[in-house]
C-alpha positions in Angstrom: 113.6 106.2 104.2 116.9 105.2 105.7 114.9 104.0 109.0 112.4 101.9 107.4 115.3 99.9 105.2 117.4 99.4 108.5 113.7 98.7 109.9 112.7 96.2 107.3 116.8 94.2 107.5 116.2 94.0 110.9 112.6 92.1 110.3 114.4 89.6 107.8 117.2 88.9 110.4 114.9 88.0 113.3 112.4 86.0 110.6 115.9 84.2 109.6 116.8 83.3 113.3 113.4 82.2 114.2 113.7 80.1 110.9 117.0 78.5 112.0 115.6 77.3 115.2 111.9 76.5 113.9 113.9 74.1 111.6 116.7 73.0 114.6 113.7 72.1 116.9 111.9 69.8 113.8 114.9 68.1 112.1 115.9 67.0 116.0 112.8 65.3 116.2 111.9 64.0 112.6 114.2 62.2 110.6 114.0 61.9 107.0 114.8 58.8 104.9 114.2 58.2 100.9 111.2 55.4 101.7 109.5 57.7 103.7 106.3 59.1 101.7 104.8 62.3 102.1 102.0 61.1 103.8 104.4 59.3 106.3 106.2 62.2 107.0 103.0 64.1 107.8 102.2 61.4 110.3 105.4 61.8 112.0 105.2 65.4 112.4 101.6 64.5 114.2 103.5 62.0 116.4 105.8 64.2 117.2 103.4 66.7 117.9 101.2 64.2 120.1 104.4 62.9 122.3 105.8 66.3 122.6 103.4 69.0 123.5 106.0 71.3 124.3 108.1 71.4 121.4 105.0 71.6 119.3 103.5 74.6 121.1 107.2 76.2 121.1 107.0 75.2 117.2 103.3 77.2 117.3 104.7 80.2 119.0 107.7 80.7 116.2 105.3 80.1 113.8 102.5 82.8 115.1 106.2 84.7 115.8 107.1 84.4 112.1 103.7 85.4 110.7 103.7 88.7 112.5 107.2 89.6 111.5 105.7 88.7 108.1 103.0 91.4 108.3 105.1 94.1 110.0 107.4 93.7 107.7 105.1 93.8 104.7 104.0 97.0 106.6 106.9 98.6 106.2 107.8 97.6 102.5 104.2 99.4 101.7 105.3 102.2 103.7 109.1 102.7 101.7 107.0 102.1 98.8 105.0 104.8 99.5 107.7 106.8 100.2 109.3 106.0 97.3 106.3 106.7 95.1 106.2 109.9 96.6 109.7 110.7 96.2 110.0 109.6 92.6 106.9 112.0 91.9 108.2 115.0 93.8 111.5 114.7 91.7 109.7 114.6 88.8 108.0 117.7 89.8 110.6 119.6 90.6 112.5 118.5 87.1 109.4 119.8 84.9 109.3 123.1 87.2 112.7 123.9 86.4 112.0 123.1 82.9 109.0 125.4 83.0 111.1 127.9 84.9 113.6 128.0 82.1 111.1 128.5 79.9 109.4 131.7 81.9 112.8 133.3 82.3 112.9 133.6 78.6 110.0 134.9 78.1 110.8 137.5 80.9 114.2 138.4 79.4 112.1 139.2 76.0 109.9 141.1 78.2 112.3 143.0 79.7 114.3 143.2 75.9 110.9 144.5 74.5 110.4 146.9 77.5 113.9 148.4 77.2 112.9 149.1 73.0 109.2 150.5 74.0 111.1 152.9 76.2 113.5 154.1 74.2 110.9 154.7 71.3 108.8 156.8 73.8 112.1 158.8 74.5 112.2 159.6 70.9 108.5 160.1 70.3 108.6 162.7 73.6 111.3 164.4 71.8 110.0 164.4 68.9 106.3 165.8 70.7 108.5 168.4 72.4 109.7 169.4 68.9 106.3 169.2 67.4 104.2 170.6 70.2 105.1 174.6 70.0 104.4 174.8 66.0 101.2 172.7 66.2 100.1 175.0 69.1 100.5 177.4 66.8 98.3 175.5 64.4 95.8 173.8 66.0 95.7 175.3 69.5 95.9 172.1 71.7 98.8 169.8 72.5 100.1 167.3 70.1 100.6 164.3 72.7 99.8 164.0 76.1 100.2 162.2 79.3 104.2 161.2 79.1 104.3 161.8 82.6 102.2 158.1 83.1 103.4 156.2 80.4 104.9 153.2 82.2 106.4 149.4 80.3 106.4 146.7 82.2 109.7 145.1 83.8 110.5 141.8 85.3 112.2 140.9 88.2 113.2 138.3 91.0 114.7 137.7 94.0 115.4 134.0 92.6 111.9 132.4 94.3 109.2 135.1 93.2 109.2 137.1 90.0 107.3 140.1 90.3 106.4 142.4 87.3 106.8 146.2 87.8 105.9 149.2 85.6 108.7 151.5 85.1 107.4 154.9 84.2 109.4 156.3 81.0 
């Protein structure tokens, strides 16, 4: 972005010097007094034009000079606008991701809170099916509760750019 604003001061300055002696070659020429009307002072730029061919066509050339300095540097602004645009919006983005980021690790500390409690009631329901399971074999002939050897909670993690969820097995 840098380049184009040195880029686009660089256009001004040679638009300004180009100026400067657009108007030093004219105001040598064609002097201005208070009677002179408008339609007199286009007739002497014509004159002037008519007796000297060369300063005219040198007045041209700065001219056509001038107009594509004009369109470069309008160019250029569109192009740091652009630029700009698009650098505006990806800030903007990244500011609601870190907003939305913050939210997400909340809810992945409550997760992980919520994980931590389902395991440690499964701890005490195992216990308490270990307890259990000899008298109601006794009873009923079957277990009480099965299958503690898959019982898994879910647990979040990162390595600070992805989150991945796990399944701890209790």
């Amino acid at each position: 972005m840098n380049k184009i604003q040195v880029e686009i001061k660089e256009l001004n300055s040679q638009i300004q010097a180009l100026l400067r002696e657009r108007a030093a070659l004219t105001q040598n020429s064609i002097e201005s007094s208070e009677n002179n009307t408008n339609l007199a002072i286009v007739e002497a730029y014509r004159r002037q034009a008519r007796e000297n061919p060369e300063i005219a066509a040198e007045i041209q050339g700065i001219d056509n000079a001038i107009a594509f300095l004009e369109k470069q540097k309008q160019q250029k602004q569109a192009q740091l606008n652009g630029s700009l645009t698009f650098s505006k919006r990806l800030a903007q983005q990244q500011q609601e991701l870190e907003a939305a980021k913050k939210v997400a690790e909340i809810h992945a500390q409550r997760v992980n809170e919520l994980a931590q409690e389902l395991a440690e009631e499964i701890k005490l329901l195992k216990a308490c099916a270990d307890e259990l399971s000899p008298m109601y074999w006794q009873v009923y002939y079957k277990p009480f509760i099965t299958g503690f050897k898959t019982i898994s909670v879910p647990h979040v993690r990162s390595d600070g750019e992805v989150w991945t969820i796990v399944n701890r097995i209790v």
